[in-house]
N, C-alpha and C positions, 0 to 999 in steps of 0.2 A: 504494500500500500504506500502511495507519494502522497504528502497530502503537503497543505498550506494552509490557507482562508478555505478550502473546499475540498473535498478525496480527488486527486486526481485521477492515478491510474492504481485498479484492483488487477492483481496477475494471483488469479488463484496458484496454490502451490500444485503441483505436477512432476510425474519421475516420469516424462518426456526428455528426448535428450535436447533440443532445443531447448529447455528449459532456462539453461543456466546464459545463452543468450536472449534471450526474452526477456528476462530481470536488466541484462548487463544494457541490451538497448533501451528498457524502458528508464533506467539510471543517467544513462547518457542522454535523453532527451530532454533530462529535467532541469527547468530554468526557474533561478530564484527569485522573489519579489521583495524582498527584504522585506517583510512583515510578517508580523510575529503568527505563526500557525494555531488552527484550533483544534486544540488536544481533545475539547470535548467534543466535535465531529468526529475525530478518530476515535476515539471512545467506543463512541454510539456503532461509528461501522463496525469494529473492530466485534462487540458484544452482538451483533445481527449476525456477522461472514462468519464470525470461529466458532464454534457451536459446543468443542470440545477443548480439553486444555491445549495450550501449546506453547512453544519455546517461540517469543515476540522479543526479537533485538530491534528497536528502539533507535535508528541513529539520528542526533540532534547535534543542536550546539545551544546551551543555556548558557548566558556570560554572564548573568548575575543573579544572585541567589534567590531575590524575588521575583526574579522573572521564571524561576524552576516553581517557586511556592504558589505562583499563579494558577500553575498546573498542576502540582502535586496531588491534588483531588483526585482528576482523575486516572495518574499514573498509576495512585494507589488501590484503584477501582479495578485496574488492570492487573495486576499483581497480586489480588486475589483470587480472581477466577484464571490466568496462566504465568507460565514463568515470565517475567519480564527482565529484559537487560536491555538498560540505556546505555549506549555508547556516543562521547562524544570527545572534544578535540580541547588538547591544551595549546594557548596559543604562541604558537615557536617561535611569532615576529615579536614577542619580548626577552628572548634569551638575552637579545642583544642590549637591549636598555635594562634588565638585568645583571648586568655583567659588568654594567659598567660604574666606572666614577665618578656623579654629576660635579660639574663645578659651576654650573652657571644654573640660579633659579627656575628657570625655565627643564633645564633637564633634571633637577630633581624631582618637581613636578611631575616631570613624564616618569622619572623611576618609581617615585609615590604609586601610580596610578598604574602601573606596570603589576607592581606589587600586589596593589588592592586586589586586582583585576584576576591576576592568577590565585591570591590565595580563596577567591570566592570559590574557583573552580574546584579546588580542596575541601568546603564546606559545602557544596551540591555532592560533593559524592558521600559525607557523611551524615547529611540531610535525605537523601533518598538510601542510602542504606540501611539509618533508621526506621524507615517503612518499608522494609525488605524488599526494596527494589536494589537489586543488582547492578554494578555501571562495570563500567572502562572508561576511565579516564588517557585516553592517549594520543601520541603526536598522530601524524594526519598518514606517514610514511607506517607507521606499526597497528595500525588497523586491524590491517588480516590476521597476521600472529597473534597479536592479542585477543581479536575475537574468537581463531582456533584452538588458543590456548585456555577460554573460558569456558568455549563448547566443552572441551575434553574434561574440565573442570567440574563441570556439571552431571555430564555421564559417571565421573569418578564419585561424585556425591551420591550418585541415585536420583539425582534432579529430574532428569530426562530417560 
């Protein structure tokens, strides 16, 4: 499911071998409008289309903590009835104002904010862990391993 302001594309799941191109072009098609999506539209499809439990990876990007708590209602609505794993992105274009030694006001500023910015990403994932929703917090390159590596984590739990 792509969703935004509206579902866009449902690709039911299928052990066709096209399948895993079907997903990859219907990903590749997807253009953002930078407004913020409605979790409770997914929601609502999500409890009509899955009928049964199931393993829902979740990829987002919350950048600040009340923009997750906006949602968190119905994350946690989800997370009742299947497993949910939110996956989303720490942002790697602040290593650099990270790392560094401001001297001029203006770049302290920007480290302050650099800071803030990242350590919220750190209390969304302790915010939705304490409603047992599941994340990944990871760079944008370590995706798949770390999503593989949680799949595997999960089977080894008896999750799935």
């Amino acid at each position: 499911i792509t969703f935004s302001q509206d579902i866009d594309t449902i690709l039911p799941a299928n052990k066709n071998r096209r399948q895993r191109n079907l997903i990859m072009e219907t990903l590749y098609s997807q253009r953002t409008n930078f407004k913020e999506p409605d979790y409770e539209r997914l929601y609502i499809t999500i409890r009509h289309k899955l009928t049964q439990r199931s393993l829902i990876i979740l990829y987002t990007n919350f950048e600040t903590i009340n923009g997750m708590r906006r949602n968190l209602k119905y994350l946690s609505h989800l997370a009742k009835d299947h497993l949910l794993l939110v996956a989303f992105f720490l942002n790697t274009e602040f290593n650099e104002i990270l790392d560094s030694s401001p001297k001029e006001m203006d770049e302290l500023f920007r480290k302050g904010m650099a800071e803030k910015l990242s350590d919220d990403k750190y209390l969304i994932v302790k915010e939705l862990n304490r409603h047992r929703i599941h994340t990944i917090l990871t760079k944008p390159e370590n995706l798949t391993i770390d999503s593989i590596n949680k799949y595997l984590e999960f089977k080894s739990r008896g999750l799935i």
